[in-house]
KETORNU-504933 format. One record per residue (C-alpha): x, y, z. Coordinates in pm, whole numbers, always signed. Example, Ala and Ser with C-alpha at 12.3 -4.5 7.8 and 13.67 -1.06 7.14 Angstrom:
2
       px       py       pz
    +1230     -450     +780
    +1367     -106     +714
This chain:
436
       px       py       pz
    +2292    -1079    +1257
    +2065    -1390    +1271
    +2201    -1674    +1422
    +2162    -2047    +1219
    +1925    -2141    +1508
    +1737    -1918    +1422
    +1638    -2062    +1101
    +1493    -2367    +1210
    +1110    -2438    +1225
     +898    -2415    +1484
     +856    -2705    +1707
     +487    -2834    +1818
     +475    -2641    +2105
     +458    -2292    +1912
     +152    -2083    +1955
      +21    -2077    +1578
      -29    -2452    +1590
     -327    -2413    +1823
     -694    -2377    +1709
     -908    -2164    +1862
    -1216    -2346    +2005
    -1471    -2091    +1891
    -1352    -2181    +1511
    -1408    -2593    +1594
    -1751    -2486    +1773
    -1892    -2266    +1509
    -1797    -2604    +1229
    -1944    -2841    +1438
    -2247    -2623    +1465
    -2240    -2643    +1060
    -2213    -3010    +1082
    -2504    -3040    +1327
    -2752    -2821    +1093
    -2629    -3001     +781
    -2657    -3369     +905
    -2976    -3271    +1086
    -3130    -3095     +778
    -3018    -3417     +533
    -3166    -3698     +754
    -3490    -3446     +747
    -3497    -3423     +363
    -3438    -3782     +323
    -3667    -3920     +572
    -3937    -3673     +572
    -3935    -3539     +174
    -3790    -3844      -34
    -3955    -4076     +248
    -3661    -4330     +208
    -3650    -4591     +520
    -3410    -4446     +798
    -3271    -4523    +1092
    -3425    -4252    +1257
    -3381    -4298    +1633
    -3002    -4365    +1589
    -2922    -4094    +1353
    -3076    -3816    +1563
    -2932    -3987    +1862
    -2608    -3926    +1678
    -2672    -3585    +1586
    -2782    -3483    +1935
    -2504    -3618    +2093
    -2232    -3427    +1874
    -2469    -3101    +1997
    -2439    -3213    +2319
    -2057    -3205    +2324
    -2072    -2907    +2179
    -2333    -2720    +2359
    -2136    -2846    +2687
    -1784    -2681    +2520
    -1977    -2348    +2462
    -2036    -2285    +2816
    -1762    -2463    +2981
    -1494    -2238    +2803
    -1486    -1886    +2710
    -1496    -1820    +2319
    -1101    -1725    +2321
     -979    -2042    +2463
     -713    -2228    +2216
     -671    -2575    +2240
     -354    -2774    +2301
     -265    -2989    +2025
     -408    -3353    +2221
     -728    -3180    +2313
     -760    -3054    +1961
     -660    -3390    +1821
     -932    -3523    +2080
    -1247    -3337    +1973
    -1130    -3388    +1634
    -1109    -3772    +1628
    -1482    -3747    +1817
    -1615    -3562    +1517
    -1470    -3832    +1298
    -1605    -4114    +1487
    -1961    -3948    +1525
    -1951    -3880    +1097
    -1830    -4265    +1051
    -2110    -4399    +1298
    -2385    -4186    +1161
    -2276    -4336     +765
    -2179    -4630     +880
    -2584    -4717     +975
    -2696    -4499     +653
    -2506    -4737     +367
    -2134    -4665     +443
    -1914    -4643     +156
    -2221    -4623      -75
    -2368    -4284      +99
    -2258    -4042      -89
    -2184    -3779     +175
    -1886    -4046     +297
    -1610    -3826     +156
    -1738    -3578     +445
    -1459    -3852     +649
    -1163    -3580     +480
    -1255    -3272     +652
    -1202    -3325    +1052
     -844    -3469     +884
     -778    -3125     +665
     -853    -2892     +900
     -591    -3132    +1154
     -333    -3082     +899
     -370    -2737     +850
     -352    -2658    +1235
     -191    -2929    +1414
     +120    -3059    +1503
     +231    -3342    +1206
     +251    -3607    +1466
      -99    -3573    +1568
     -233    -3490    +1219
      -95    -3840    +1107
     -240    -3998    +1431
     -579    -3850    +1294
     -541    -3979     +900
     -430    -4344    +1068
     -780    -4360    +1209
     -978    -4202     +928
     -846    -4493     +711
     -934    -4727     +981
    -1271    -4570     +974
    -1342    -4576     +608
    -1267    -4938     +599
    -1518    -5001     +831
    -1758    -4816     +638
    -1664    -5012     +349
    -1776    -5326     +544
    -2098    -5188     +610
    -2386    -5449     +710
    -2676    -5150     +620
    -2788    -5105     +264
    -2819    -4724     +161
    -3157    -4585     +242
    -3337    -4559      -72
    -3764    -4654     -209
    -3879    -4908     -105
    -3921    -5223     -249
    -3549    -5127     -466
    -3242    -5174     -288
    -2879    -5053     -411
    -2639    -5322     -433
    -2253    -5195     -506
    -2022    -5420     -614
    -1737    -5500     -424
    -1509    -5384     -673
    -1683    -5010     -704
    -1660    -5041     -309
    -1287    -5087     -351
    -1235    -4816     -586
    -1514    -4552     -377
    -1236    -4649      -66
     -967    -4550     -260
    -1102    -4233     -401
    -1159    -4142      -60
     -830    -4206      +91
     -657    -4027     -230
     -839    -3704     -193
     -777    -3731     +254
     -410    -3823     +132
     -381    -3502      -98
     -574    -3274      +57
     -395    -3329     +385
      -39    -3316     +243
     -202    -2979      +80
     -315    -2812     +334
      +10    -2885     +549
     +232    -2765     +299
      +49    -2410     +255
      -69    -2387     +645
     +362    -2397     +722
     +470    -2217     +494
     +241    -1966     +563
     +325    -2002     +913
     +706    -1979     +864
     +700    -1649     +617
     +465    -1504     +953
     +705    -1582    +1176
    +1021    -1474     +943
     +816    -1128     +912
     +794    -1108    +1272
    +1169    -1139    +1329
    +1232     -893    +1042
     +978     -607    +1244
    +1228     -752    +1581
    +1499     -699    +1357
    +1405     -308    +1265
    +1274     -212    +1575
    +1647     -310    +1749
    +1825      -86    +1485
    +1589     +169    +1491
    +1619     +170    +1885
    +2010     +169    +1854
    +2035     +462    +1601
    +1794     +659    +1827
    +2021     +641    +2126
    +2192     +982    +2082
    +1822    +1144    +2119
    +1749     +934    +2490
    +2064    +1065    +2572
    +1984    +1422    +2512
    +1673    +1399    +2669
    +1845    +1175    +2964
    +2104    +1498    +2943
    +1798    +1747    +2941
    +1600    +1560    +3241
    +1946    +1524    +3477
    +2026    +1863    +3401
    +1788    +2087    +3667
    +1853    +1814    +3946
    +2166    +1830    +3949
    +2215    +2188    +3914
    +2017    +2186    +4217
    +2294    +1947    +4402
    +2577    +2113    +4296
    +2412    +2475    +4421
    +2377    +2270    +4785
    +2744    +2142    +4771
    +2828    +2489    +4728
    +2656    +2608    +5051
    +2746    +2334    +5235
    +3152    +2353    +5179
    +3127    +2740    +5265
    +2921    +2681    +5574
    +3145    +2348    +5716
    +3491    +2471    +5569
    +3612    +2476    +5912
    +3464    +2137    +6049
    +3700    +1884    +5990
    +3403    +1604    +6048
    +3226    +1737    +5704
    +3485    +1919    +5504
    +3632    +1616    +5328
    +3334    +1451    +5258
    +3128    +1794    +5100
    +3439    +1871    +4901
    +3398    +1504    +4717
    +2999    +1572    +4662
    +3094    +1860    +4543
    +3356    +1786    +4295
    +3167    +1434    +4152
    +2915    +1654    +4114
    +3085    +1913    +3881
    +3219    +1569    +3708
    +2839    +1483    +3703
    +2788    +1787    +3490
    +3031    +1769    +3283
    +2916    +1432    +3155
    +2600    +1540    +3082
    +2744    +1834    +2875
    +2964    +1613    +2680
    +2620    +1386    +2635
    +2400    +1683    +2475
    +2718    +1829    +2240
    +2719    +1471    +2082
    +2354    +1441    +2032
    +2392    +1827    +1946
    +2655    +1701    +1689
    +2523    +1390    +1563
    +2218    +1496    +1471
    +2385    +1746    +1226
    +2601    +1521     +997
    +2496    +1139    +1089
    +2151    +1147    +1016
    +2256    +1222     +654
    +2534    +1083     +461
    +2718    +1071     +125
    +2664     +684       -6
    +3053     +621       -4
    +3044     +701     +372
    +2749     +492     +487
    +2921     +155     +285
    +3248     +277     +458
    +3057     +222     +780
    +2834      -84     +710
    +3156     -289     +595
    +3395     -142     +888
    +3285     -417    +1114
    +3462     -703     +871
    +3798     -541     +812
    +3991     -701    +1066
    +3820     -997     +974
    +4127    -1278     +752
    +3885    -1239     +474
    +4004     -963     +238
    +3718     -642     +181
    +3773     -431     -148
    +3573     -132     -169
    +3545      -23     -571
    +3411     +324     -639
    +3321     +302    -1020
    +3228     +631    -1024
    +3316     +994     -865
    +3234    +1095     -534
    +3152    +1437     -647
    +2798    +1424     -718
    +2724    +1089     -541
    +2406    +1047     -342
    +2340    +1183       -3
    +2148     +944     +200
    +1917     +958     +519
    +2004     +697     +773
    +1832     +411     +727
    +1855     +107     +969
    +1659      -89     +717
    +1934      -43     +470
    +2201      -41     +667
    +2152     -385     +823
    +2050     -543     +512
    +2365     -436     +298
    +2511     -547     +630
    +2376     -900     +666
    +2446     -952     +295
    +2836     -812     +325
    +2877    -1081     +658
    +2704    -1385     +423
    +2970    -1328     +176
    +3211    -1304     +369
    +3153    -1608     +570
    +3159    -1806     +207
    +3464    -1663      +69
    +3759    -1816     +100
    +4006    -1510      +42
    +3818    -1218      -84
    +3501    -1011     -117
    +3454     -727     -319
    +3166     -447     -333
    +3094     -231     -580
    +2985      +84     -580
    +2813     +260     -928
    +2574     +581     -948
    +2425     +788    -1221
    +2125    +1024    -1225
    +1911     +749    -1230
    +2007     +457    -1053
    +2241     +352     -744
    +2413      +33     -772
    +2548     -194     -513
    +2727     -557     -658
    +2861     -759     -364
    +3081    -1034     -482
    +3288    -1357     -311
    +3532    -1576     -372
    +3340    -1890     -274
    +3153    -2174     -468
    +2866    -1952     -527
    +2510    -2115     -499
    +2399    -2414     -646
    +2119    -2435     -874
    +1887    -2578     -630
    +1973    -2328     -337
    +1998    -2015     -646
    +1596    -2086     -709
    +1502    -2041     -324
    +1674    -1779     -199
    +1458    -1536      -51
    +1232    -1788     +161
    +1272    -1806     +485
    +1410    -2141     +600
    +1668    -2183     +348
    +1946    -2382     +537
    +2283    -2405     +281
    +2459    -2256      +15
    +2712    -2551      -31
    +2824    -2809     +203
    +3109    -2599     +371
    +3232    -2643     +731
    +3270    -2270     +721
    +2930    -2194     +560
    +2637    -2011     +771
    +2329    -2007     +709
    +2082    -1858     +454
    +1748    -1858     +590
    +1606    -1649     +794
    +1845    -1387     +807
    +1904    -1319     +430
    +1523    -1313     +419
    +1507    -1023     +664
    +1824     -849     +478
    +1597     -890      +94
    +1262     -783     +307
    +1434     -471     +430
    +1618     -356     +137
    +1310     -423      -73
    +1130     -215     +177
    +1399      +54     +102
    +1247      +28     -292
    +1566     -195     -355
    +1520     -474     -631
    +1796     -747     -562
    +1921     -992     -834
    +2135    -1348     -649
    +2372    -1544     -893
    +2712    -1634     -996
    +2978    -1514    -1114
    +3162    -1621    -1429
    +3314    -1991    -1443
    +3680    -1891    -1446
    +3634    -1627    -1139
    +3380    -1871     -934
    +3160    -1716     -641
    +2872    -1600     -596
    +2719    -1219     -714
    +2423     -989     -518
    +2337     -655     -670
    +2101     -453     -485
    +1957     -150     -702
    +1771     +146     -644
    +1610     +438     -847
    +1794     +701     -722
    +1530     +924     -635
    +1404     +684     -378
    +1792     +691     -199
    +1905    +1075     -244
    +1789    +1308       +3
    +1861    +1588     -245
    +1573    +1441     -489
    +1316    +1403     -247
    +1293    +1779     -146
């Protein structure tokens, strides 16, 4: 199963925390046309008094930079987290200088100051991403204290009031605040349920690869067979043509005989693929629990297996790794929780299949019952013997769900304590029977 390490976030170094630099090109691009179309409009169309020189020395310099990035790197290169954090904190700095000469605070494109910090939060590393918000403040109080009056006709001038600069500042920082926090929250979580889907495709491939072993060994059976045949038919010549030489005869009659033992393992190889492809690649549903919960009976924690109803009639299943590990994972969970018993329950009719796993323990709390299911989960109660419930009962609901299960987590009743899982199925999507 999953170990508890393997619930734990990402650290900074991890490979989804680095932005492309095509991506930080192509928005700088956008920034280039849009400041460079805006200084046009208002110098050119509204004819408002501009610092011309230094806002197109501004502008050329960010396309500059990132001419010079377009040609020094190839479009696929990702940046590490300081050089990201770098060009990001230039792009800030060029925005801030190019308001702070065009009416700072009082320009209304100022709250342009948020984006190099959003698009931070939602790639970078948290320690970086607060590095960057730390000097966006710093910048928008500069811009507050802005010597240059906003462009505007002449002979009128703007004149804000200190207080409506004040309250412009904090509008600003609110919205960086929020939108930051917002698009850090999303951007991980959407990076943790990638990487818990990744582990759950790991997860499948392994116990597909293990239930497929009987077929490499046929074929490993198949492949052997010819030459060794081939061996065995030169042993043969050799002992009959050095039976007499005492030099060779011991040492033919041992290639000969490992040989024959060579062949014999290899026939006992192909009967049990021969076999097991037969009767293990289906089986009734009593049979496959039987076999998913072996693993925990020697275990000090007490296993009941309760068949509510017959065997006759009960579904025939097709070997499913999905299944098997999820029921599997969810079986070792409870057990690791309870503290003298678990119980599963078995229950079939034409219509449904019914699996209720049940422990002992203090069952989940309310706060741990409402998140089960995501990835990074950490603790059903504060246990010294408790394991984890992250990552690994995510891939256990993500496979059975796969399977067409729908699973329902709670508790069981006050006086019996512990905690309850049923997993159910239409039975049409489990029977083999129905699907033919």
């Amino acid at each position: 199963m999953v170990n508890d390490a393997d619930t734990k976030p990402r650290d900074d170094s991890h490979s989804s925390r680095r932005l492309r630099l095509q991506t930080l090109v192509r928005l700088r691009w956008l920034a280039v046309a849009g400041q460079a179309a805006t200084v046009f409009i208002v110098t050119f169309l509204l004819k408002f008094p501009l610092p011309l020189v230094a806002s197109i020395s501004l502008i050329a310099a960010l396309a500059w930079v990132n001419f010079y990035l377009m040609i020094r790197y190839p479009p696929t290169h990702r940046l590490e987290p300081p050089a990201a954090f770098a060009l990001l904190a230039l792009d800030l700095l060029q925005l801030s200088a190019l308001l702070f000469i065009t009416g700072g605070l009082a320009n209304p494109f100022a709250v342009l100051v948020c984006v190099p910090v959003i698009i931070s939060f939602a790639s970078q590393p948290i320690r970086y991403s607060t590095a960057l918000i730390v000097f966006a403040m710093a910048c928008i109080t500069v811009l507050a204290l802005s010597p240059f009056s906003l462009p505007w006709y002449n002979g009128a001038t703007i004149n804000v009031h200190t207080v409506m600069q004040f309250g412009v500042w904090c509008a600003i920082a609110s919205t960086m605040a929020f939108a930051a926090f917002y698009a850090y929250r999303v951007s991980m979580e959407a990076s943790q349920l990638a990487d818990a889907l990744a582990a759950t495709e790991l997860v499948l491939q392994r116990e597909k690869h293990l239930s497929q072993l009987d077929g490499l060994a046929a074929a490993a059976a198949h492949e052997l067979g010819t030459p060794l045949a081939t061996i065995s038919v030169v042993a043969k010549e050799m002992e009959r043509e050095l039976k007499n030489d005492d030099r060779f005869r011991e040492d033919v009659q041992l290639l000969r005989s490992q040989s024959e033992r060579c062949r014999d393992i290899l026939k006992r190889l192909t009967s049990l693929s021969a076999e097991g492809d037969a009767h293990m690649q289906r089986l009734p549903l009593s049979s496959m629990i039987e076999e998913i919960i072996a693993p925990y009976r020697e275990l000090p924690i007490a296993l009941e297996l309760i068949e509510k109803s017959p065997r006759k009639g009960e579904p025939v299943t097709e070997r499913n790794a999905g299944i098997m590990y999820g029921l599997g994972n969810l079986i070792e969970n409870a057990v690791d929780y309870a503290r003298k018993k678990v119980t599963v329950t078995i229950e079939h009719d034409h219509d449904r299949v019914l699996i209720v796993i049940e422990d002992d323990g203090s069952g989940y709390t309310p706060d741990i019952l409402a998140q089960i299911g995501e990835p990074y989960v950490t603790k059903r109660q504060n246990q010294d013997t408790a394991g984890g419930l992250g990552l690994g009962l995510f891939i256990a609901k993500t496979l059975l769900e796969r399977s067409g299960a729908t699973l329902a987590f709670g508790n069981r009743d006050p006086e019996s304590r512990g905690a309850r899982i049923r997993v159910e199925w239409p039975r049409m999507l489990l029977d083999a029977h129905s699907t033919k």
